[in-house]
Backbone as CSV, one residue per row, in Angstrom:
resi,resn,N_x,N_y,N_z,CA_x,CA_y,CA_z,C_x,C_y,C_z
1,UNK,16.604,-16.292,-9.468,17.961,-16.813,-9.422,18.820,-15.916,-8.544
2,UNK,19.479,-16.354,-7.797,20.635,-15.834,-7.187,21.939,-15.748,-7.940
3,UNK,22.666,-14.354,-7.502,23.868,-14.176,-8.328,24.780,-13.733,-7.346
4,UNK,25.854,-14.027,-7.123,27.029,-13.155,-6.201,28.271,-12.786,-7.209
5,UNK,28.552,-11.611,-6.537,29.956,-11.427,-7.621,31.081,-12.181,-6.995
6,UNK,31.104,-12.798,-5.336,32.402,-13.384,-5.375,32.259,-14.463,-5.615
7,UNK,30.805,-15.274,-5.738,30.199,-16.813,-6.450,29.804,-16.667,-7.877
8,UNK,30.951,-16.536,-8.387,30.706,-16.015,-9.965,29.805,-17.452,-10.326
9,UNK,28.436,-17.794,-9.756,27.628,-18.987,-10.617,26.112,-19.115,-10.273
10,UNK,25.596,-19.641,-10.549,24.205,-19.367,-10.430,23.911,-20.645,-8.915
11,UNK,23.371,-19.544,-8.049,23.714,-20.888,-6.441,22.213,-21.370,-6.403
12,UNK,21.126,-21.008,-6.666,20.012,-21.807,-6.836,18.702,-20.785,-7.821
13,UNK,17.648,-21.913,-7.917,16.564,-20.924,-8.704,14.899,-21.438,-7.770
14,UNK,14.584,-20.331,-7.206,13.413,-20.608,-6.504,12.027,-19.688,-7.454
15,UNK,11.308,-20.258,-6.686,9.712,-19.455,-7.404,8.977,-19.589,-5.903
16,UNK,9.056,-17.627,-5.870,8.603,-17.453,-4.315,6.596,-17.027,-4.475
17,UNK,6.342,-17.831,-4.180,4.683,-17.665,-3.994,4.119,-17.968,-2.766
18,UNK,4.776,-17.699,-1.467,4.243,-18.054,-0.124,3.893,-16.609,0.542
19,UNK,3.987,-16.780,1.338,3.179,-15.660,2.410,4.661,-14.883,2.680
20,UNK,4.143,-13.456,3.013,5.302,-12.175,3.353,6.317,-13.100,4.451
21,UNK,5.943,-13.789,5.201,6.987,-14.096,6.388,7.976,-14.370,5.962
22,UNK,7.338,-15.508,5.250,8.650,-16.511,4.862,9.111,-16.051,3.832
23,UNK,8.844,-15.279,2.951,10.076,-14.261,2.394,11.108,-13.833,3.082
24,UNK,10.641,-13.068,3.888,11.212,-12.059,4.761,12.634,-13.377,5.606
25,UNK,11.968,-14.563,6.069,13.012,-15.510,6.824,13.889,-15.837,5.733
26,UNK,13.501,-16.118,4.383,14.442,-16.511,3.144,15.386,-15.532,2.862
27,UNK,15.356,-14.307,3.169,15.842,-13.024,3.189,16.571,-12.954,4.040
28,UNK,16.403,-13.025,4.912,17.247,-13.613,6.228,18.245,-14.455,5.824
29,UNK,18.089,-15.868,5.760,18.675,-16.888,5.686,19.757,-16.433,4.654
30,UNK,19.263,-15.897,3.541,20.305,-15.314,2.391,21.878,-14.587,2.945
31,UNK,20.912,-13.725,3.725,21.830,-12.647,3.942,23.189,-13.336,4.473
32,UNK,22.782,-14.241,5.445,23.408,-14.744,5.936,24.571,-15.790,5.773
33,UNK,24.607,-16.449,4.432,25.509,-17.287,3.378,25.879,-16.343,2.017
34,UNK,25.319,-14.903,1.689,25.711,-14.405,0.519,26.194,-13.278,1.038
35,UNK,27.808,-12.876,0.313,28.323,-11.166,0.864,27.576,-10.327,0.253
36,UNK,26.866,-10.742,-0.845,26.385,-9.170,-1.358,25.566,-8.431,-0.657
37,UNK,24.704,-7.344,-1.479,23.674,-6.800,-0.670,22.259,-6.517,-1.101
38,UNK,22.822,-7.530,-1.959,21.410,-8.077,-3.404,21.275,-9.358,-3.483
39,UNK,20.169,-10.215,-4.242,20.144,-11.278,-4.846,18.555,-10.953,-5.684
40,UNK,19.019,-11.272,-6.949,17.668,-11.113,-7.874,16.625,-12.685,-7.737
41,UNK,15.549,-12.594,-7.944,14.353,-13.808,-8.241,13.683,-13.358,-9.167
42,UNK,13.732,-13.940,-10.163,12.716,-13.803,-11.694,14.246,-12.786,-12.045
43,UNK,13.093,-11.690,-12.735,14.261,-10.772,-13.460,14.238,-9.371,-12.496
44,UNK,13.806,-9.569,-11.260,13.915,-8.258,-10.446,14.686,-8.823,-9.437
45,UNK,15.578,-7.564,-8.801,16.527,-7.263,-7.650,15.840,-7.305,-6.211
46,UNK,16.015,-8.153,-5.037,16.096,-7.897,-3.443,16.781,-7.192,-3.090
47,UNK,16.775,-6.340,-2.307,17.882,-5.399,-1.711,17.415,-5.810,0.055
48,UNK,18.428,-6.608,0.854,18.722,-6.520,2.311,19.386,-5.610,2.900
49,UNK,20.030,-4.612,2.401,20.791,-3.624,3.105,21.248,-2.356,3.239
50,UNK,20.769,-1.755,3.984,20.192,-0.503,4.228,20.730,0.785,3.439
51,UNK,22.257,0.504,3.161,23.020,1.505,2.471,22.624,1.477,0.483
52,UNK,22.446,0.161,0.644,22.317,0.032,-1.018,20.344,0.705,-0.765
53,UNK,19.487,0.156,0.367,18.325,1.028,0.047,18.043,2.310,-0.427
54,UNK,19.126,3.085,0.915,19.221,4.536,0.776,19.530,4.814,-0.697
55,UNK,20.316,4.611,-1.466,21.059,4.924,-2.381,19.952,5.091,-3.308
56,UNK,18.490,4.421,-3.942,17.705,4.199,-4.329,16.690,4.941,-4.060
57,UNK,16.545,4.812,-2.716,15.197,5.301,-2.526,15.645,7.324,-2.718
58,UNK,16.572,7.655,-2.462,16.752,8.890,-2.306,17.531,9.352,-4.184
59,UNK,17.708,8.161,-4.891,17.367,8.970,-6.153,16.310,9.755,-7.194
60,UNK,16.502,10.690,-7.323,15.722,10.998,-8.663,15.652,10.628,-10.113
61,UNK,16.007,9.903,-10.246,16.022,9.047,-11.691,15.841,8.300,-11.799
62,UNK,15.870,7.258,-10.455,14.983,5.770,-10.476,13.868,5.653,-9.744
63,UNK,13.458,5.980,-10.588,11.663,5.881,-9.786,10.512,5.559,-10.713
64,UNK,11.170,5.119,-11.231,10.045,3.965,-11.805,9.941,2.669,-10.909
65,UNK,8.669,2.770,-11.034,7.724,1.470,-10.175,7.589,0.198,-11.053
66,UNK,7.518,-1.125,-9.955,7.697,-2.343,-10.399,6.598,-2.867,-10.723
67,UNK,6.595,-3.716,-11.553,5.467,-3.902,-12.653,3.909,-4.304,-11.808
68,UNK,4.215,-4.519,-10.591,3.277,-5.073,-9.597,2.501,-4.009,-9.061
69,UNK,2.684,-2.612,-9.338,1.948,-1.822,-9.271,0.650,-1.739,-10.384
70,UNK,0.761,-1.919,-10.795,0.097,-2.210,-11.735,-1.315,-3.553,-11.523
71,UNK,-1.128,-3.879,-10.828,-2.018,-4.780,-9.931,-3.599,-3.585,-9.505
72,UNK,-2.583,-2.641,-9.002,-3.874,-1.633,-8.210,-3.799,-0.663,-9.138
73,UNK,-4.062,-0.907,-10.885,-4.745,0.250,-11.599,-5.650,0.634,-11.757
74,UNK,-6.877,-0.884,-11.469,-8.296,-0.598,-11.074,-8.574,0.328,-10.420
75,UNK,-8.395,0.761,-9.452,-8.494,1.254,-8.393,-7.652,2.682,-8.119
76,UNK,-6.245,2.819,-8.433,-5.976,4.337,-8.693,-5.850,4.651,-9.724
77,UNK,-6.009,3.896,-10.970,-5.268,4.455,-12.213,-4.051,3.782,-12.598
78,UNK,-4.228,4.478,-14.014,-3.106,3.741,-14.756,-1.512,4.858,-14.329
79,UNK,-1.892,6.119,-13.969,-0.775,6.900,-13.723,-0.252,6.493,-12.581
80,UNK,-0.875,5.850,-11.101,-0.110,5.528,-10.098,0.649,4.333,-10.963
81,UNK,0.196,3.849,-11.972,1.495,2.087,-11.973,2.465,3.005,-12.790
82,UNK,2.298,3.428,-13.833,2.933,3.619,-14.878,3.551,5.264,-14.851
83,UNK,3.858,5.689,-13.871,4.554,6.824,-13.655,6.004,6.956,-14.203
84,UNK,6.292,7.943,-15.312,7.440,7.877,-15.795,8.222,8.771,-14.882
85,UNK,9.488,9.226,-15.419,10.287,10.522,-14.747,9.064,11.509,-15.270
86,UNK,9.076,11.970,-16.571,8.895,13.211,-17.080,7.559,12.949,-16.388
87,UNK,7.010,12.189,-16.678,5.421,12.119,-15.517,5.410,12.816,-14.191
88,UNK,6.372,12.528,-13.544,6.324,12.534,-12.296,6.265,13.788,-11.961
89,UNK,7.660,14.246,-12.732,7.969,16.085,-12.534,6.652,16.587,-12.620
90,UNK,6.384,16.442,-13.763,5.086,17.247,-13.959,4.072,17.010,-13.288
91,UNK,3.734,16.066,-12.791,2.637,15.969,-11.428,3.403,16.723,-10.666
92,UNK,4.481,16.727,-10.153,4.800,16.789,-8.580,4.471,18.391,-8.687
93,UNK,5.169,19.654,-9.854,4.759,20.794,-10.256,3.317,21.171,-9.297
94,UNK,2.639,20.216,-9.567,1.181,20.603,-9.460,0.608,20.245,-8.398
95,UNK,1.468,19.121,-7.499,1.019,18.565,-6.598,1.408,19.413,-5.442
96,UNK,3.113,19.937,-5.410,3.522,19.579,-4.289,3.436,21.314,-3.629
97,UNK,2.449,21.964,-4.130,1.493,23.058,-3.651,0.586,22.834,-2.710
98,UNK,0.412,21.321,-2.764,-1.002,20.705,-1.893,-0.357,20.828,-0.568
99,UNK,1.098,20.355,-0.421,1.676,19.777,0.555,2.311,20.958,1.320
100,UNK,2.159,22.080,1.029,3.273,23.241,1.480,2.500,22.984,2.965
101,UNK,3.566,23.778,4.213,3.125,23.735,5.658,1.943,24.388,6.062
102,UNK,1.815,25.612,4.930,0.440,25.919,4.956,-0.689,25.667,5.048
103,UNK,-0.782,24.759,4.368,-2.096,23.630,4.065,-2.109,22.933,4.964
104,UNK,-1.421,21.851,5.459,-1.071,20.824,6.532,-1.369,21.014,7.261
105,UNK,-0.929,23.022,7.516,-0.939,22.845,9.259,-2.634,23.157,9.568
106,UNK,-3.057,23.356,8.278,-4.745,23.470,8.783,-5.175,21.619,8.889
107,UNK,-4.875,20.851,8.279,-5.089,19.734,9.277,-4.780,18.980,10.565
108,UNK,-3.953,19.865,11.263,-3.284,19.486,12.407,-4.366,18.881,14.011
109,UNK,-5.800,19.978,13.384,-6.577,19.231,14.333,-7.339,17.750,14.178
110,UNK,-7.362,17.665,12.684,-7.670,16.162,12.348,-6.741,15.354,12.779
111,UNK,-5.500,15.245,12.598,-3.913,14.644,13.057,-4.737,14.617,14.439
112,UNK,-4.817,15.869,15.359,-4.618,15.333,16.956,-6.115,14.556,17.367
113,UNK,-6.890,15.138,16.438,-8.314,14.036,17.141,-8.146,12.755,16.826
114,UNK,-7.873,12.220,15.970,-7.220,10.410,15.235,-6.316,10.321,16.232
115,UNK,-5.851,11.015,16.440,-4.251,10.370,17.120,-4.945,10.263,18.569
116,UNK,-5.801,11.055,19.207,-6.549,10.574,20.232,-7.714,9.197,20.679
117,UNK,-7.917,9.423,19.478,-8.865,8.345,19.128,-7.999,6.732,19.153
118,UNK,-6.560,6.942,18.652,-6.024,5.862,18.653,-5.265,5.562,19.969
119,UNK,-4.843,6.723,20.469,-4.572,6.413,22.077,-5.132,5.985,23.016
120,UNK,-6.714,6.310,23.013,-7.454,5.439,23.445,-7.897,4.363,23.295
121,UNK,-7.582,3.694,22.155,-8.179,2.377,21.720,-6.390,1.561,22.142
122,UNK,-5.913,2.102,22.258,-4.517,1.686,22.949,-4.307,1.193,24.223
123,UNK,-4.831,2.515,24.965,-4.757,2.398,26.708,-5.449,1.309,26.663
124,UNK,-6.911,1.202,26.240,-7.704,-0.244,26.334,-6.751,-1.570,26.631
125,UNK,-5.821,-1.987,26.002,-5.137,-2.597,25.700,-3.972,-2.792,26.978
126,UNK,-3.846,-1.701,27.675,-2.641,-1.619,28.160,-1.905,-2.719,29.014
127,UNK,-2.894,-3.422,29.175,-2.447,-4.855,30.193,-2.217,-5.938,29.586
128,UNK,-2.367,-5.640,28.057,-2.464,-7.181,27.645,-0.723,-7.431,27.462
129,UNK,-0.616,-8.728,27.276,0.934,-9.086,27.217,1.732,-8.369,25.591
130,UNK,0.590,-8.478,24.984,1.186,-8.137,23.150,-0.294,-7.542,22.601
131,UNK,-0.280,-6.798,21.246,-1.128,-6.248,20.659,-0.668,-5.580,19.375
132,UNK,-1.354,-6.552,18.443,-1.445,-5.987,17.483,-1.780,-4.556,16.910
133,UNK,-0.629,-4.126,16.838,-1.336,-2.288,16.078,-1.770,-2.119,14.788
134,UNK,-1.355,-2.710,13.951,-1.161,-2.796,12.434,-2.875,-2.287,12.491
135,UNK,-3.831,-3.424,12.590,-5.508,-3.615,12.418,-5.228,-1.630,12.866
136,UNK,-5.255,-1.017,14.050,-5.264,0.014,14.793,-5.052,1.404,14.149
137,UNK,-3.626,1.384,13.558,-3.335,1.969,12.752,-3.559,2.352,11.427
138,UNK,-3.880,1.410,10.787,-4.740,1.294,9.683,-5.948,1.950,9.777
139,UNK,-6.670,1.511,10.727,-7.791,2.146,10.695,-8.046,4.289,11.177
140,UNK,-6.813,4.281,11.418,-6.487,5.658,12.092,-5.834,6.398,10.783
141,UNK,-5.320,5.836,10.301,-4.975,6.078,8.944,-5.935,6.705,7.852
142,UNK,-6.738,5.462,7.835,-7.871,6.066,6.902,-8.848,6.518,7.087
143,UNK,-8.734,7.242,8.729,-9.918,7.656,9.039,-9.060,9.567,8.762
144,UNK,-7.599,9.351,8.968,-6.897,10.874,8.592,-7.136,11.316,7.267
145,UNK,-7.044,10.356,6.178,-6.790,10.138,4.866,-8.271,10.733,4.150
146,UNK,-9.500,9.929,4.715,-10.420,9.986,4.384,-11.186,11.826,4.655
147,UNK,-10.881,11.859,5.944,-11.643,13.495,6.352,-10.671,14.530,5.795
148,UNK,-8.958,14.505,5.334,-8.456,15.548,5.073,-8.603,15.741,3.453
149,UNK,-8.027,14.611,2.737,-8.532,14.572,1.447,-9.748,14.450,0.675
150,UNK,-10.806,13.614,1.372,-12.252,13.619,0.756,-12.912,14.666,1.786
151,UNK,-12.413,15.174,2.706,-13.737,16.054,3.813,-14.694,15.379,4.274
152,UNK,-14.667,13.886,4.309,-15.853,12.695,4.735,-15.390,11.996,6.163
153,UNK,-16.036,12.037,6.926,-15.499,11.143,8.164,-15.794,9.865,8.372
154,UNK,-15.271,8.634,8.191,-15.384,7.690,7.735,-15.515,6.953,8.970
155,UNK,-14.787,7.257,10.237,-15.065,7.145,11.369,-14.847,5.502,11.390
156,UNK,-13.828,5.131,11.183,-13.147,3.580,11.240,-12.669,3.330,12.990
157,UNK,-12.325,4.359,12.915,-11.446,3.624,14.511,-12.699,3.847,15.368
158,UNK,-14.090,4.199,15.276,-15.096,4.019,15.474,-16.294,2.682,15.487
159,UNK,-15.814,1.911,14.507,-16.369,0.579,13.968,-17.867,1.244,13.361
160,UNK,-17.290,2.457,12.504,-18.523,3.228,11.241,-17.800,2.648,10.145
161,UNK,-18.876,2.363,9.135,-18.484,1.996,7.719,-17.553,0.800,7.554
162,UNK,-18.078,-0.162,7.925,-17.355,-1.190,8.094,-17.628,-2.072,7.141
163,UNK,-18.437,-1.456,5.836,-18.097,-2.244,4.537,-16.849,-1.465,3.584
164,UNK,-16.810,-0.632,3.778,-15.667,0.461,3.294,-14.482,-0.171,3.876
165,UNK,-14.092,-0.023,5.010,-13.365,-0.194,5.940,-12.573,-1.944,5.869
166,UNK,-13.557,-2.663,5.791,-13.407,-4.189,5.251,-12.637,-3.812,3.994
167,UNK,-13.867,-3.404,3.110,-13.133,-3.246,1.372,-11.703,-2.988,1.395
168,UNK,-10.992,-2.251,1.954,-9.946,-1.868,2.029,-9.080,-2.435,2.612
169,UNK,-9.074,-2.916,3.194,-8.028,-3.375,3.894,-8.511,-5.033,3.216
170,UNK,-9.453,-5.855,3.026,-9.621,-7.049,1.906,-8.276,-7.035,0.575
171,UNK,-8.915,-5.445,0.195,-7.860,-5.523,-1.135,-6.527,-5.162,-1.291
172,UNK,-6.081,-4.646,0.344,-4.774,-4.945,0.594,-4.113,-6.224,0.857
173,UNK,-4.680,-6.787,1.518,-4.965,-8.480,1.685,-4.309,-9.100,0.233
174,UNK,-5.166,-8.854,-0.864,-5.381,-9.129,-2.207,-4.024,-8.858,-2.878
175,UNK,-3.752,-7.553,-2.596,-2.762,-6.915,-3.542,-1.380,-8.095,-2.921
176,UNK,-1.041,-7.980,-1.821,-0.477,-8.959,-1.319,-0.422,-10.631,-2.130
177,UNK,-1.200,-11.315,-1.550,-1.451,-12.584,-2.205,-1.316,-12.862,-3.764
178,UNK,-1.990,-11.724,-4.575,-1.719,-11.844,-5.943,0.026,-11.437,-6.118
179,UNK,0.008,-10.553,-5.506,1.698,-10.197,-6.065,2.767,-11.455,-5.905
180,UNK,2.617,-12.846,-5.391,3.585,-13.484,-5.101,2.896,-14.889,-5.976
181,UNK,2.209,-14.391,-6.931,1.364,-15.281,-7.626,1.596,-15.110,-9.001
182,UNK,2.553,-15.062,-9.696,2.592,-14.410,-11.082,1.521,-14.882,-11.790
183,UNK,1.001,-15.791,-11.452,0.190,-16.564,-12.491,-1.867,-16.117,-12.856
184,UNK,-1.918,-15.239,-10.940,-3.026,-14.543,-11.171,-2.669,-12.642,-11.533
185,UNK,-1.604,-12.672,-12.356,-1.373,-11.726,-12.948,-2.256,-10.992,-13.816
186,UNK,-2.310,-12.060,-14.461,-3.734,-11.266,-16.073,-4.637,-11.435,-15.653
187,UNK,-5.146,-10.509,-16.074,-6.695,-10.111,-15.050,-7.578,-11.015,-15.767
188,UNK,-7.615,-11.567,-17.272,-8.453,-12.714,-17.553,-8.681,-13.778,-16.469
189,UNK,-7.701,-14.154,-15.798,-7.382,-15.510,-15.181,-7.852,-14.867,-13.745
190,UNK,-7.345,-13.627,-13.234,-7.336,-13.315,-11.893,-9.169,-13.669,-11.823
191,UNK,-9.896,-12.337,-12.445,-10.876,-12.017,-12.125,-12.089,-13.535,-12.317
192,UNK,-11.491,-14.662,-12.951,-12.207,-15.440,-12.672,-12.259,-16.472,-11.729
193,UNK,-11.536,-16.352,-10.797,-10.960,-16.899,-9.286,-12.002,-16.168,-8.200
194,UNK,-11.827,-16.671,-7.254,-13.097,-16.216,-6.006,-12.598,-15.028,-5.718
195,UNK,-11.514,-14.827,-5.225,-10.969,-13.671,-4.909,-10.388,-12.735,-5.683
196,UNK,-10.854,-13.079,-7.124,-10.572,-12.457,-8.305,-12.139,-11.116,-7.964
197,UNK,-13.226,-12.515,-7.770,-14.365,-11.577,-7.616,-14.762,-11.152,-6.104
198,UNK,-14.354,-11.352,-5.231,-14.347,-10.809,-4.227,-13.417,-9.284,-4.370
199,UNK,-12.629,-9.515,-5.332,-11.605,-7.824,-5.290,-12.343,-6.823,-5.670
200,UNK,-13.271,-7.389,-6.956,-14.067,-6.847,-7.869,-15.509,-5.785,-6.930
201,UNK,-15.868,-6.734,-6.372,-17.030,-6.733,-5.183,-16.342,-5.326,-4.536
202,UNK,-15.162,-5.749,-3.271,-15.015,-4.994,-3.043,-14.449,-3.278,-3.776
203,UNK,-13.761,-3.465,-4.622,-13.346,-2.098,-5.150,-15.047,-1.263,-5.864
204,UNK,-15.836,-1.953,-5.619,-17.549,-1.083,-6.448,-17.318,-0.509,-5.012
205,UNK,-17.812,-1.186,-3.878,-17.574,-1.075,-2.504,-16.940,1.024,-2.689
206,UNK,-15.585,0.560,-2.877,-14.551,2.110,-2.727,-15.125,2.972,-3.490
207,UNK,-15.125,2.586,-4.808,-15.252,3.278,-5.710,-17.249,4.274,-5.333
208,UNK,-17.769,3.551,-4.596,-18.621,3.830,-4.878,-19.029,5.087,-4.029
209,UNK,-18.085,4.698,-2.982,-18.109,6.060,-1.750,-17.710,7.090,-2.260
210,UNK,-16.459,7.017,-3.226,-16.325,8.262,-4.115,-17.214,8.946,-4.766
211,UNK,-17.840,8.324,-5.845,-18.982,8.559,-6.130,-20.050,9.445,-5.625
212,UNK,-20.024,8.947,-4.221,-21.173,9.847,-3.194,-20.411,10.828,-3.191
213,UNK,-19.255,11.041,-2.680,-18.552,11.700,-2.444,-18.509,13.290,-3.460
214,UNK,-18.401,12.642,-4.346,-18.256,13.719,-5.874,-20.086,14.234,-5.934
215,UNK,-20.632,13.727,-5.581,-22.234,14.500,-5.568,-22.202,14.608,-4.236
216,UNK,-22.094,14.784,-3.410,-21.994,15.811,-2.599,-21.364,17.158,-2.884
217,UNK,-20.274,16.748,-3.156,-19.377,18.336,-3.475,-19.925,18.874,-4.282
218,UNK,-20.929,18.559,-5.466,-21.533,19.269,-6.839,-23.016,19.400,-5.886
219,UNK,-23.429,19.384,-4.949,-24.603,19.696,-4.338,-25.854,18.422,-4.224
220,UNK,-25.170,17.198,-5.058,-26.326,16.057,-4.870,-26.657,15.740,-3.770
221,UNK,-27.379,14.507,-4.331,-27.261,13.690,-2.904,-26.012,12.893,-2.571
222,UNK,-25.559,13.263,-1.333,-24.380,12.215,-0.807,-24.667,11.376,0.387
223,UNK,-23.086,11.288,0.996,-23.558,10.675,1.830,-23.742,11.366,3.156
224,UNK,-24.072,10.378,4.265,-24.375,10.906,5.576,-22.511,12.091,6.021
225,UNK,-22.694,13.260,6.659,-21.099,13.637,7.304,-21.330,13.332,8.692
């Protein structure tokens, strides 16, 4: 439902289950007939404008996550959905040692080899009229993600591991599509849909590289570096 404070009335009630675009154009279109710098759908808030973002994103007290996180608990846990304040502090305590410049700057040569790797798969490109980066980036992403935090080279912007590589970016796909779906919410209902079990498929997929991953580091067998 939409609400304005200078349209003290309820101006329509939609149920948004289409694709990111046409959000994003409905969002648009809004902005454009409503003064505020909000309009709620279901029982959660849109925010179009940049000052009311800031205001949010740069608090410390609202940071609790929307129930749609919770979608990807399979997969990180129940602490990425369900992160309280007092949660948070106390991770961050412990975390944000990981992050000092110290540490970082010993990955700086992973940063410049990816970032080479993606410049070249760029120049390739350089004549064409348009080009998608998103696919590009992504894959440069988790090829940073993968060698600094697991120590595994996953070698994506390579076209290595391209059931991993699929998996992931599939169940971003997923996380997407279900989120504008309230109805494949409960995982009773989700997981018995194709792409309920295609999510399934793929997250053994992730999960399983970890796996290798963790016997390697204890001296097993892992996988190939």
């Amino acid at each position: 439902m939409f609400y304005d404070k200078d349209w003290p009335i309820i101006l329509t009630a939609i149920v948004i289950c289409s694709i990111v675009p046409i959000l994003y154009r409905f969002i648009k279109t809004i902005k454009c007939h409503v003064r505020s710098h909000a309009f709620s759908s279901q029982l959660q808030p849109y925010i179009f404008n940049g000052i009311t973002s800031q205001v949010l994103l740069s608090s410390t007290t609202i940071i609790d996550k929307s129930k749609e996180y919770g979608l990807l608990s399979s997969w990180f846990g129940t602490g990425f959905a369900d992160e309280s304040r007092r949660k948070v502090e106390a991770q961050s305590k412990v975390a944000d040692p990981c992050f000092s410049f110290s540490i970082l700057e010993n990955f700086i040569p992973v940063f410049n080899d990816q970032a080479s790797i993606l410049v070249s798969k760029l120049h390739q490109s350089v004549h064409e009229p348009w080009i998608d980066v998103v696919p590009l980036m992504a894959s440069c992403t988790l090829d940073v993600i993968c060698q600094t935090a697991m120590g595994v080279s996953i070698n994506a912007q390579s076209g290595e591991n391209r059931d991993y590589v699929k998996a992931v970016h599939d169940i971003g796909n997923t996380f997407m599509y279900r989120g504008f779906r309230p109805w494949l919410y409960p995982e009773v209902i989700f997981y018995r849909t194709a792409i309920g079990k295609n999510f399934k498929a793929n997250l053994q997929c992730i999960q399983g590289l970890t796996r290798n991953v963790m016997k390697q580091k204890e001296g097993g067998d892992g996988i190939k570096r």
